[in-house]
VOBA-1610 file (N, C-alpha, C; in pm, whole numbers, padded with zeros to 5 digits, always signed):
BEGIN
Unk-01229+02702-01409Unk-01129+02643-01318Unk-01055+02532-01392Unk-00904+02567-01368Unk-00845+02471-01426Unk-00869+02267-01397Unk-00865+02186-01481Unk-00892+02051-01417Unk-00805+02026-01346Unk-00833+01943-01245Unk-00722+01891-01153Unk-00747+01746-01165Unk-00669+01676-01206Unk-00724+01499-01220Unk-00720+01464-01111Unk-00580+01450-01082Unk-00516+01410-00909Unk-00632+01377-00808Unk-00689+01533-00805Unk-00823+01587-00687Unk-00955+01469-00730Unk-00941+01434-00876Unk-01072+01318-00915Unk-01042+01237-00875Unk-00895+01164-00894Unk-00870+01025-00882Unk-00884+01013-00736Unk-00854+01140-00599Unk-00819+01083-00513Unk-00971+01106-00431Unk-01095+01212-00520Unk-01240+01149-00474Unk-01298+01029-00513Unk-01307+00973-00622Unk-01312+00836-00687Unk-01264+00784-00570Unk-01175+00722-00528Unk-01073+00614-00437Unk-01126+00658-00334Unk-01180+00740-00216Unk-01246+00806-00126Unk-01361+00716-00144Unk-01494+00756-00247Unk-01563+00750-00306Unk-01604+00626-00246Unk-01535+00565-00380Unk-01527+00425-00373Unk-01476+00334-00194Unk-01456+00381-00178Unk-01393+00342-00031Unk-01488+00301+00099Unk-01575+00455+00082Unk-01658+00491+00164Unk-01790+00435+00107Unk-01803+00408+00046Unk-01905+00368-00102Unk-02058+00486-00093Unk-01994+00569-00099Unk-02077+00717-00101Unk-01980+00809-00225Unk-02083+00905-00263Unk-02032+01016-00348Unk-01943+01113-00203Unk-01784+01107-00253Unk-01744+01240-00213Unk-01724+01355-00317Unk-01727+01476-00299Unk-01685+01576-00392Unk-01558+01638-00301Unk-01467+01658-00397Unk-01372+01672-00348Unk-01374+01851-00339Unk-01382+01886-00239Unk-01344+02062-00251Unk-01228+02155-00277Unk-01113+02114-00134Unk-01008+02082-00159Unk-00905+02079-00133Unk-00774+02062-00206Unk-00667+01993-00118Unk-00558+02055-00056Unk-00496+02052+00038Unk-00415+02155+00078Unk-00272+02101+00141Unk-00134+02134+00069Unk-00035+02096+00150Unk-00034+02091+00282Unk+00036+01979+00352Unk+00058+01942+00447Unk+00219+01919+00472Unk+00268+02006+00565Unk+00452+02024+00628Unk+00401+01868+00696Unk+00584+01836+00684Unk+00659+01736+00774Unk+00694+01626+00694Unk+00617+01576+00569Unk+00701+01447+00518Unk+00816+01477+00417Unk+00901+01396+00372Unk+00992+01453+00329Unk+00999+01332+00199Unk+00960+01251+00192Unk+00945+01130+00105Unk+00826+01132-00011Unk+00717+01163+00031Unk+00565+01206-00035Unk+00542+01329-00020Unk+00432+01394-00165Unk+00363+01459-00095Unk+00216+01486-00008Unk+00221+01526+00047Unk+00109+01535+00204Unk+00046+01604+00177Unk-00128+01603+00171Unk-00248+01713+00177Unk-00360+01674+00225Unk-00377+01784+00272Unk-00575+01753+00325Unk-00608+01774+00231Unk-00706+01645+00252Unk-00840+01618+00148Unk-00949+01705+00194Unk-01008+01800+00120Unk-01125+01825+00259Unk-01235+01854+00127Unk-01372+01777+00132Unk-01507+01780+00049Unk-01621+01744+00169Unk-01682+01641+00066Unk-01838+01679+00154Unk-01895+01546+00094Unk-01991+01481+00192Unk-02075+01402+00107Unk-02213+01417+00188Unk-02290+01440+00066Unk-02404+01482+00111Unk-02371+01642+00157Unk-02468+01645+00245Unk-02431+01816+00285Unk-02355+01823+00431Unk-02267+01666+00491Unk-02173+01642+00536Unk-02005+01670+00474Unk-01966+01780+00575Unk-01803+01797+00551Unk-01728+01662+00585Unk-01623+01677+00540Unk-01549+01567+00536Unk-01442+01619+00518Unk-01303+01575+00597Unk-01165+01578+00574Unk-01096+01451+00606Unk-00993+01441+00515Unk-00898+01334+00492Unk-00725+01369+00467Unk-00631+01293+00517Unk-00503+01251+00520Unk-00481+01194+00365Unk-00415+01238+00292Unk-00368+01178+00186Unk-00215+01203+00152Unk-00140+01100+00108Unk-00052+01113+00086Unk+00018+01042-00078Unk+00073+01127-00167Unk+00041+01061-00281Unk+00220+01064-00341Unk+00244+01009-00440Unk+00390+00981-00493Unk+00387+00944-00643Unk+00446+00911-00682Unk+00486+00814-00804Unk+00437+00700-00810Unk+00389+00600-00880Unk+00330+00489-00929Unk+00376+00394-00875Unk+00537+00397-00860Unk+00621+00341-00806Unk+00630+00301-00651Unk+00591+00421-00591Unk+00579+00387-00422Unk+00458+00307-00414Unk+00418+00221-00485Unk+00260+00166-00457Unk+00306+00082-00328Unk+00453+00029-00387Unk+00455-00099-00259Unk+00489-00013-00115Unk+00527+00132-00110Unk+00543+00218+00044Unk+00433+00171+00066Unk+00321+00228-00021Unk+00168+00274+00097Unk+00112+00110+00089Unk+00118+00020+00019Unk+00105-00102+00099Unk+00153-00153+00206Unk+00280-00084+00209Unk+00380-00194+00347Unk+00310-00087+00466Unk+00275+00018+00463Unk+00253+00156+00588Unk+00117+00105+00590Unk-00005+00098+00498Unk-00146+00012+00546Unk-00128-00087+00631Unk-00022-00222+00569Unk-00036-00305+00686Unk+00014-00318+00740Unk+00087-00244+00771Unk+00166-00176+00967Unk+00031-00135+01000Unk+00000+00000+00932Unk-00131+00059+01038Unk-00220-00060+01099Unk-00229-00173+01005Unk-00317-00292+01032Unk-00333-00345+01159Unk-00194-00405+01139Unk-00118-00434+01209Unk-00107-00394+01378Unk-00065-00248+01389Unk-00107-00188+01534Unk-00207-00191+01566Unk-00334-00147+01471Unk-00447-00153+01512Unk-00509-00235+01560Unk-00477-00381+01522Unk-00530-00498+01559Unk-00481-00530+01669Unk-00358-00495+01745Unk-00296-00529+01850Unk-00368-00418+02001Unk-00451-00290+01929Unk-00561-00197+02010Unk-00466-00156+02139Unk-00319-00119+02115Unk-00243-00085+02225Unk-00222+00081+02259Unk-00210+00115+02129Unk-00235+00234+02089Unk-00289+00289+01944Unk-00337+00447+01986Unk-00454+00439+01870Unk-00319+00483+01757Unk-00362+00487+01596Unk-00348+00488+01467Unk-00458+00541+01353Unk-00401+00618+01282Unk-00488+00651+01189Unk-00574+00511+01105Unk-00700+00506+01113Unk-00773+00441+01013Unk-00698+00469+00841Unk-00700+00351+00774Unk-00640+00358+00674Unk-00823+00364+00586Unk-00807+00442+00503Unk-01009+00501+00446Unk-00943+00394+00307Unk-00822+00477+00217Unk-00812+00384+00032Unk-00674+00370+00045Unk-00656+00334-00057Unk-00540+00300-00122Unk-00510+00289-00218Unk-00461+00334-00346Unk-00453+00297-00472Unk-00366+00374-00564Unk-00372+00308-00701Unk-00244+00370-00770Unk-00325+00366-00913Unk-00216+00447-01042Unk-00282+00405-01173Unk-00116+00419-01241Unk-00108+00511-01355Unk-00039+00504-01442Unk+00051+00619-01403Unk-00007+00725-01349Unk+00101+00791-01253Unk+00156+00812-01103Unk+00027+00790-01075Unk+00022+00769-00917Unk-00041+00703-00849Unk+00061+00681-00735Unk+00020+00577-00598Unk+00015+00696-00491Unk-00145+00627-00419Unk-00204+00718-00330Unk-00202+00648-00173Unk-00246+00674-00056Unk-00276+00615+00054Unk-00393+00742+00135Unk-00462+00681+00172Unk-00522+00815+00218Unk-00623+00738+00389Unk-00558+00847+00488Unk-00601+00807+00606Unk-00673+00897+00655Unk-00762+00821+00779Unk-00825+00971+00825Unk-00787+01050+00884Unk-00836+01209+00872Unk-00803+01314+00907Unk-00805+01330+01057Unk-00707+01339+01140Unk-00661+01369+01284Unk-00637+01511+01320Unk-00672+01600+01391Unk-00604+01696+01467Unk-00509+01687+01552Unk-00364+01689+01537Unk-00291+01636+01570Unk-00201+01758+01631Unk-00093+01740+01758Unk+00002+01822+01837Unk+00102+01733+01841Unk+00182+01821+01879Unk+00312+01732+01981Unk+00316+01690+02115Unk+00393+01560+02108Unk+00372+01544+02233Unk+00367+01608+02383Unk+00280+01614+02428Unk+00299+01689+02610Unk+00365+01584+02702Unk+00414+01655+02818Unk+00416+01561+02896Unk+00340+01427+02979Unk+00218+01440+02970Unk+00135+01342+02985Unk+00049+01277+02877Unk+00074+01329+02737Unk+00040+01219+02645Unk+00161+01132+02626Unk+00295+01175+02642Unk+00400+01093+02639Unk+00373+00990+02711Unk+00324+01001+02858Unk+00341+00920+02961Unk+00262+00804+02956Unk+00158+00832+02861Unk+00015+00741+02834Unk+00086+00687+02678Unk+00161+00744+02636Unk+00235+00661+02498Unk+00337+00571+02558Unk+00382+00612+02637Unk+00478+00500+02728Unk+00366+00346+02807Unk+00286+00417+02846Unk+00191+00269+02931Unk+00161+00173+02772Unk+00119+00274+02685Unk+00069+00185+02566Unk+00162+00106+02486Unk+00271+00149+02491Unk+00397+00086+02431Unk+00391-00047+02492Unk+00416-00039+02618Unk+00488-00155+02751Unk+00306-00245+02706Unk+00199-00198+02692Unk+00105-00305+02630Unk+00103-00377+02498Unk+00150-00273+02390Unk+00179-00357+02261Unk+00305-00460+02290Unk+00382-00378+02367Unk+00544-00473+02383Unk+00497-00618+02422Unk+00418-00649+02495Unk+00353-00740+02617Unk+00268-00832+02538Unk+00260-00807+02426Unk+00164-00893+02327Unk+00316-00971+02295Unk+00320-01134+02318Unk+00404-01225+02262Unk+00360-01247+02107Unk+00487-01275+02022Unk+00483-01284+01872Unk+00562-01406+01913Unk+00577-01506+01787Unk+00631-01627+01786Unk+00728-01639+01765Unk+00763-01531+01611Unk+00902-01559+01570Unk+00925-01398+01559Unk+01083-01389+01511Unk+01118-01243+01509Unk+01112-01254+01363Unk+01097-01142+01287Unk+01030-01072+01172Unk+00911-01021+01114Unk+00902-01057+00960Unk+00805-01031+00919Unk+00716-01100+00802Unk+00602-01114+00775Unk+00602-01204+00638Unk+00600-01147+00534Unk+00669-01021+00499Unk+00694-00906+00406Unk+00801-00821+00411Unk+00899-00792+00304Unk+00968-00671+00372Unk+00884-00606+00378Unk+00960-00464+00363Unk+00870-00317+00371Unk+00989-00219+00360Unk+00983-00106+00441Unk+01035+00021+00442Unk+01072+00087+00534Unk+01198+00124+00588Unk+01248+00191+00717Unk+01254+00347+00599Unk+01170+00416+00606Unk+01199+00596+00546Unk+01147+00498+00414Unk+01314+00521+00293Unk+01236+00523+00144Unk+01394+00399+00135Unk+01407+00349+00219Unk+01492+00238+00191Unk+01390+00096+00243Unk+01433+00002+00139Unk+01385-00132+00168Unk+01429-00187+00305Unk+01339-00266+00377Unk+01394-00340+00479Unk+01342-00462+00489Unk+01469-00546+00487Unk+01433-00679+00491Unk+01370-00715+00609Unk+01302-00866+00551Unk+01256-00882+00696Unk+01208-01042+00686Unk+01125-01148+00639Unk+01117-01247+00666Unk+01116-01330+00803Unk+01096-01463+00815Unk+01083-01485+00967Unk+01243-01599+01015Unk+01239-01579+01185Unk+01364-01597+01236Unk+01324-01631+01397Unk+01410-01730+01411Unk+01453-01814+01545Unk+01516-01750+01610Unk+01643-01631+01557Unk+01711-01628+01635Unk+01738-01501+01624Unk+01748-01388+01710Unk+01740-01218+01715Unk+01888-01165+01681Unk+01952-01194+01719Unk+02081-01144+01718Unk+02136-01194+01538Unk+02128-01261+01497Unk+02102-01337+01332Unk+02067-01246+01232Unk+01921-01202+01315Unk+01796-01099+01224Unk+01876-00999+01227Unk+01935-00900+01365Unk+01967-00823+01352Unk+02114-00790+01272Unk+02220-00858+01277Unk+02315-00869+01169Unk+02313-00875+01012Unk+02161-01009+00976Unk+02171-01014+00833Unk+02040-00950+00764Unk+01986-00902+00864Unk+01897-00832+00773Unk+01815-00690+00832Unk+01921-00646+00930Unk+01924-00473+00958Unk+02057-00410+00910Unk+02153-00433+01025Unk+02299-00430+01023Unk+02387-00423+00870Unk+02387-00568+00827Unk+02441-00571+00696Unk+02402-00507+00585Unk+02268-00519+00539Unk+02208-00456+00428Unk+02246-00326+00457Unk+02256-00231+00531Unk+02271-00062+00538Unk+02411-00077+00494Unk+02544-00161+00575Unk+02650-00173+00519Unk+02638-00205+00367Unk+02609-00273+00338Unk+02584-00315+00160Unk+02550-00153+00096Unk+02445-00118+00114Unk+02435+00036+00040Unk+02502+00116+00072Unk+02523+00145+00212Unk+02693+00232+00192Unk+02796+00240+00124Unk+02859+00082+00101Unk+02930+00072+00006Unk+02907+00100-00135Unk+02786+00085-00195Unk+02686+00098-00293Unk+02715+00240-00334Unk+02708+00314-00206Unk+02691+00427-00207Unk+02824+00566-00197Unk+02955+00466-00207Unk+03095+00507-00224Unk+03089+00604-00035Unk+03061+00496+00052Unk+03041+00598+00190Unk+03187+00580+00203Unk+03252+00631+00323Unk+03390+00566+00375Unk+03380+00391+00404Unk+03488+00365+00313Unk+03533+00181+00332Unk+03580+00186+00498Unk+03716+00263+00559Unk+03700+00225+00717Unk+03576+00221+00745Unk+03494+00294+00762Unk+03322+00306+00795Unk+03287+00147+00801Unk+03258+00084+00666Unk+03155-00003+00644Unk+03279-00093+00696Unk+03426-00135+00676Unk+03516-00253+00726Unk+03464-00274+00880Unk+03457-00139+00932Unk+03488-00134+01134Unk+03285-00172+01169Unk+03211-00137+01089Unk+03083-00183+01088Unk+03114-00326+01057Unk+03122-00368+01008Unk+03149-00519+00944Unk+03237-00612+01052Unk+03335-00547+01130Unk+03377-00619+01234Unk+03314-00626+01333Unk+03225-00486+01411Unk+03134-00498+01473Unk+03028-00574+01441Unk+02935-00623+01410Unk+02834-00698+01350Unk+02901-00828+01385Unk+03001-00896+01368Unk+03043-01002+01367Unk+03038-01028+01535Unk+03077-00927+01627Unk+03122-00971+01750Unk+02986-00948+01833Unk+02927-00881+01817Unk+02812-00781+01874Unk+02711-00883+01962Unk+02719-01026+01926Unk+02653-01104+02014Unk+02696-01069+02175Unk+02836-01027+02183Unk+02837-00981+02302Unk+02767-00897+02412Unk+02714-00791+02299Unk+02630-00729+02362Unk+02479-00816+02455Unk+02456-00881+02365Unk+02403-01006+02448Unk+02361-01065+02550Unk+02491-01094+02618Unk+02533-01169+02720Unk+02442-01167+02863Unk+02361-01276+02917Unk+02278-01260+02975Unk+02124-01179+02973Unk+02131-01145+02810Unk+01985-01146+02783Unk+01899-01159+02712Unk+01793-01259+02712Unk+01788-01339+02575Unk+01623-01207+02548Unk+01640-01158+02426Unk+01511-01084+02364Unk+01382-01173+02335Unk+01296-01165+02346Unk+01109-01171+02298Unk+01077-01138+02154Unk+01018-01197+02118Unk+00958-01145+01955Unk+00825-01005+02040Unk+00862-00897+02030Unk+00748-00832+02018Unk+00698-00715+01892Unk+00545-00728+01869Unk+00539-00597+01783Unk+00609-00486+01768Unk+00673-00423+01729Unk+00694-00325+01713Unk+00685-00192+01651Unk+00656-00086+01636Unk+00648+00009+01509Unk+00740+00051+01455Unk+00887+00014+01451Unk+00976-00013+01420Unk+01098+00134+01353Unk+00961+00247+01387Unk+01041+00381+01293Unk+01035+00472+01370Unk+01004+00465+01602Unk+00926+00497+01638Unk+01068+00587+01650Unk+01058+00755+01599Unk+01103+00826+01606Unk+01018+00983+01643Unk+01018+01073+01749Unk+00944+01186+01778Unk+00875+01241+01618Unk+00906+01243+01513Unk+00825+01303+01400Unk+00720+01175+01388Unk+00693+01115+01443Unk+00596+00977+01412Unk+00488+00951+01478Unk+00531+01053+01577Unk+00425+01016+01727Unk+00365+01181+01721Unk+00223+01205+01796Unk+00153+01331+01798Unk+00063+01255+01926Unk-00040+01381+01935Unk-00177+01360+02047Unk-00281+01417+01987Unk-00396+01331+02004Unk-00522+01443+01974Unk-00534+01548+02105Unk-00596+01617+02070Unk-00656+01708+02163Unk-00719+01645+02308Unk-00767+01583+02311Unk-00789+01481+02438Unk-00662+01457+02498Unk-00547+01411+02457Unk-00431+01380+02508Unk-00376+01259+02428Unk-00461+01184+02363Unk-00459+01056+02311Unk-00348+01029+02265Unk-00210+00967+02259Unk-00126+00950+02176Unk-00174+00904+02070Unk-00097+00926+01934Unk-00122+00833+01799Unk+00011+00822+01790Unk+00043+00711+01723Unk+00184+00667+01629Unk+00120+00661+01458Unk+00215+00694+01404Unk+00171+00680+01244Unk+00317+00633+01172Unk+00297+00643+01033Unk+00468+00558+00924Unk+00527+00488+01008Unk+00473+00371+01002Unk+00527+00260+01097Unk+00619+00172+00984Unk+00747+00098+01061Unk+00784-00013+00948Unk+00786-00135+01025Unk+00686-00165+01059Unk+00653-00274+01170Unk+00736-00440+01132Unk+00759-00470+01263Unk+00801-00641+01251Unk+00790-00652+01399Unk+00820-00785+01431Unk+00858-00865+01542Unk+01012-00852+01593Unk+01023-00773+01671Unk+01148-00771+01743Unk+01175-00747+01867Unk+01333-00738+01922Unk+01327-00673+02090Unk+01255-00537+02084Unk+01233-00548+02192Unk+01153-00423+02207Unk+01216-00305+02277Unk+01357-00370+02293Unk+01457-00259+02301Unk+01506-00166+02190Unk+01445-00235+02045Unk+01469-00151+01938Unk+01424-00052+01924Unk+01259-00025+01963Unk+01198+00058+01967Unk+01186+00164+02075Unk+01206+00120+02209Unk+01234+00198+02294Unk+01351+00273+02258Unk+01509+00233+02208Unk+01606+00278+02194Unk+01604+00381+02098Unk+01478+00388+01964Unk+01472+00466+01849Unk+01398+00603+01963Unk+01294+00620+02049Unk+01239+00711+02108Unk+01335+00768+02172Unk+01515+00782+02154Unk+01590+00871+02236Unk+01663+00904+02109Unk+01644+00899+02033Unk+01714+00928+01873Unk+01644+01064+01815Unk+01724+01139+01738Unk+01671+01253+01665Unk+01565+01312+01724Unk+01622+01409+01872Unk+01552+01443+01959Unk+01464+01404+02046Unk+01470+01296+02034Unk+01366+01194+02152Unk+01236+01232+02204Unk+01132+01201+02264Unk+01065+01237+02320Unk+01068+01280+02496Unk+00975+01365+02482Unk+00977+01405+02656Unk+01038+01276+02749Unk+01066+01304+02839Unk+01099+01202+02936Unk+01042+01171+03043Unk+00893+01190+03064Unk+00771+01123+03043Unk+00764+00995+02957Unk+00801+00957+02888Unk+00766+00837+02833Unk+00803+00746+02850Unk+01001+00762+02890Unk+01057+00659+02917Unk+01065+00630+03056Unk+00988+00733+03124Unk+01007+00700+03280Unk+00875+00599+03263Unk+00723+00644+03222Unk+00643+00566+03213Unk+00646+00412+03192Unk+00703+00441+03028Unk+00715+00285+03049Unk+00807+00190+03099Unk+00949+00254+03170Unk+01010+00176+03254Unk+00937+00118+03394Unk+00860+00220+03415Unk+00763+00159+03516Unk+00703+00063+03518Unk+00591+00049+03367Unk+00552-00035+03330Unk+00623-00181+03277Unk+00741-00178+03212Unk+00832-00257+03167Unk+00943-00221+03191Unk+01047-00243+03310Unk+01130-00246+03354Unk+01262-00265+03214Unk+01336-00224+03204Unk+01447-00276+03073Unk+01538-00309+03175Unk+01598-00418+03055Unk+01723-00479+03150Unk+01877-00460+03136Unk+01919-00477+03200Unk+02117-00413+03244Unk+02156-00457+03094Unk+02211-00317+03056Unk+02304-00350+02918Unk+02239-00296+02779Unk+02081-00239+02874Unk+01993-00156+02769Unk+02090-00082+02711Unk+02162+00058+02775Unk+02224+00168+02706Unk+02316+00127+02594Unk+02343-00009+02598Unk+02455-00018+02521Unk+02417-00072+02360Unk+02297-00150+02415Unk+02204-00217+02282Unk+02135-00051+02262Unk+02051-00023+02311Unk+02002+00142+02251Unk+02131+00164+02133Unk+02267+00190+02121Unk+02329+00218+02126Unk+02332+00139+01952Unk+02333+00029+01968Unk+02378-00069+01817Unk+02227-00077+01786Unk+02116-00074+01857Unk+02031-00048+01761Unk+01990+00079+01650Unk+02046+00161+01741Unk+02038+00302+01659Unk+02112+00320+01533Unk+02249+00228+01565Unk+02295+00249+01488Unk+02218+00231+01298Unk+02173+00144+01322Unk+02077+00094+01209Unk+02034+00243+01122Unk+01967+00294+01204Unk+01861+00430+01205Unk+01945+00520+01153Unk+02122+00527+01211Unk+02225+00592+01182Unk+02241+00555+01025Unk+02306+00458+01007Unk+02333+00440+00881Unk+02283+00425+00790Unk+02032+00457+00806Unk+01999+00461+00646Unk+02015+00599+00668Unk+02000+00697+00747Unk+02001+00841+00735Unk+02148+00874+00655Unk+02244+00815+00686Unk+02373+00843+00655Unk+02365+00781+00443Unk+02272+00673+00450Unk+02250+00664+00322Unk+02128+00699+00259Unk+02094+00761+00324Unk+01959+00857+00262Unk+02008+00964+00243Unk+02071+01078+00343Unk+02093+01202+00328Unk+02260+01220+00297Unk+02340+01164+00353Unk+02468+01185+00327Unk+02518+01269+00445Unk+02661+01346+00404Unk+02664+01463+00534Unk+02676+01421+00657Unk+02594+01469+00776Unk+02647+01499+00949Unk+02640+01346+00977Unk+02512+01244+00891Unk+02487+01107+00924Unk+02595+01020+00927Unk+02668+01107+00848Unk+02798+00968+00768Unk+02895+00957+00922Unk+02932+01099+00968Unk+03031+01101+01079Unk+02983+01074+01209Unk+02827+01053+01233Unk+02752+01031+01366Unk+02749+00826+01364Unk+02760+00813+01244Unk+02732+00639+01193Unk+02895+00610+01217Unk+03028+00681+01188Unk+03153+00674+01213Unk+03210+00648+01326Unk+03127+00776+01399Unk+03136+00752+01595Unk+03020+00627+01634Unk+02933+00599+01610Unk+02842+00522+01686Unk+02935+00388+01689Unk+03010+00341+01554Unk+03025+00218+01518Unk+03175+00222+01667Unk+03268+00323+01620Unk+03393+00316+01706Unk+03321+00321+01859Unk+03272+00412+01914Unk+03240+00353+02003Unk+03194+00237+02075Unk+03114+00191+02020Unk+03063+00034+02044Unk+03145-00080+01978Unk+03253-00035+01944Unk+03395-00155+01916Unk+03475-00109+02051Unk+03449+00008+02116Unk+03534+00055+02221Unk+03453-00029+02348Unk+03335-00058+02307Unk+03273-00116+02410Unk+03297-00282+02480Unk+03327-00317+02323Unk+03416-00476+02316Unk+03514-00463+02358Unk+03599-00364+02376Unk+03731-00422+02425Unk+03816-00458+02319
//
């Protein structure tokens, strides 16, 4: 049998983790990420089976699977909803690894949605002090700033808003594009008006490919790019790129009521989401980030 190092390095780091011998048996692609690649780990320790979540890259992503550990941390500690256990972590001279535990995982139903909605409106409900973070991190495979902030509407201009404008341009997108973004951003406190936002947790990427159920019903969230923000950000990302059932948002409106002027913030928060896709992928993003911006200058008046 041919050697496979990869399969050593990523029982070693297991291994070591668990502080038991694993043998690695072995590994098997895993569909859906588009950034890493994804495989079950599956060995044995002792004459115990064992399977594992691993996800591995370039040497280079060491700082992804650091910033996605302490998100997972992060939620976990807040016990609002469940998250994969983070088992290792590690990198060498070619590769950076992350490896979580192995879940049986579905799509959402209508009543795990509904129980991902109660759990939301509980993480939401946990007060944070300030809005940000004490780290950037990663929205997809773009950097996101983040540091800490007094003031929400600030955060969201100079260090969501603008930076995507900055790589657009970077990125030779349309100049009307990033000018009519750039005027919006300036006025957008309007959107505002009569409602002042909360620092809350957030998972910050909470998009339908992010969220699943165990078999019980359990929601999980996973690739989080967590900070302190409204928590209209995150609600507003769960109606984006197919949204989830509507179960969820009835749930947690129940639970957490949103307030007059939501649709319109949904609306400029997405945009965010709009314009790294539009600078990640290029294409349908660029003209959906074109309309989001004109519309919500149509909204100013």
């Amino acid at each position: 049998m041919k050697p496979d190092p990869l399969a050593e390095t990523l029982a070693g780091s297991i291994g070591a983790a668990i502080a038991e011998r694993f043998v690695l048996l072995e590994r098997t692609p895993v569909g859906g990420g588009c950034i890493h690649e994804a495989m079950r780990v599956q060995g044995r320790v002792g004459d115990a089976a064992r399977s594992y979540f691993a996800k591995v890259n370039e040497a280079a992503s060491a700082t992804l699977f650091a910033a996605e550990a302490e998100g997972l941390a992060a939620l976990r500690e807040a016990g609002a909803v469940r998250v994969p256990h983070v088992i290792a972590r590690g990198e060498d001279d070619e590769h950076a690894w992350l490896v979580l535990e192995w879940l049986e995982l579905s799509p959402l139903s209508p009543a795990s949605a509904a129980r991902l909605g109660d759990g939301l409106a509980r993480q939401h409900a946990m007060a944070r002090e300030r809005f940000g973070w004490e780290r950037d991190n990663f929205i997809g495979a773009s950097p996101q700033r983040n540091g800490w902030s007094d003031d929400w509407i600030a955060f969201w201009q100079e260090r969501r808003l603008l930076p995507q404008l900055r790589m657009a341009a970077k990125n030779r997108l349309p100049s009307r594009m990033i000018d009519r973004g750039e005027r919006l951003i300036a006025d957008c406190a309007a959107f505002f008006s009569g409602y002042t936002p909360r620092p809350s947790l957030l998972h910050g990427d909470l998009w339908s490919g992010n969220a699943s159920a165990l078999p019980d019903g359990t929601p999980v969230l996973f690739d989080p790019a967590v900070y302190a923000g409204d928590r209209e950000a995150d609600v507003a990302m769960t109606e984006l790129f197919g949204g989830f059932p509507p179960d969820f948002l009835a749930r947690y409106r129940e639970a957490s009521p949103l307030h007059d002027g939501y649709r319109t913030r949904r609306d400029l928060y997405n945009l965010y989401h709009r314009l790294n896709h539009a600078n990640l992928f290029a294409g349908g993003y660029v003209r959906e980030s074109e309309r989001s911006i004109e519309q919500l200058l149509a909204e100013l008046g």
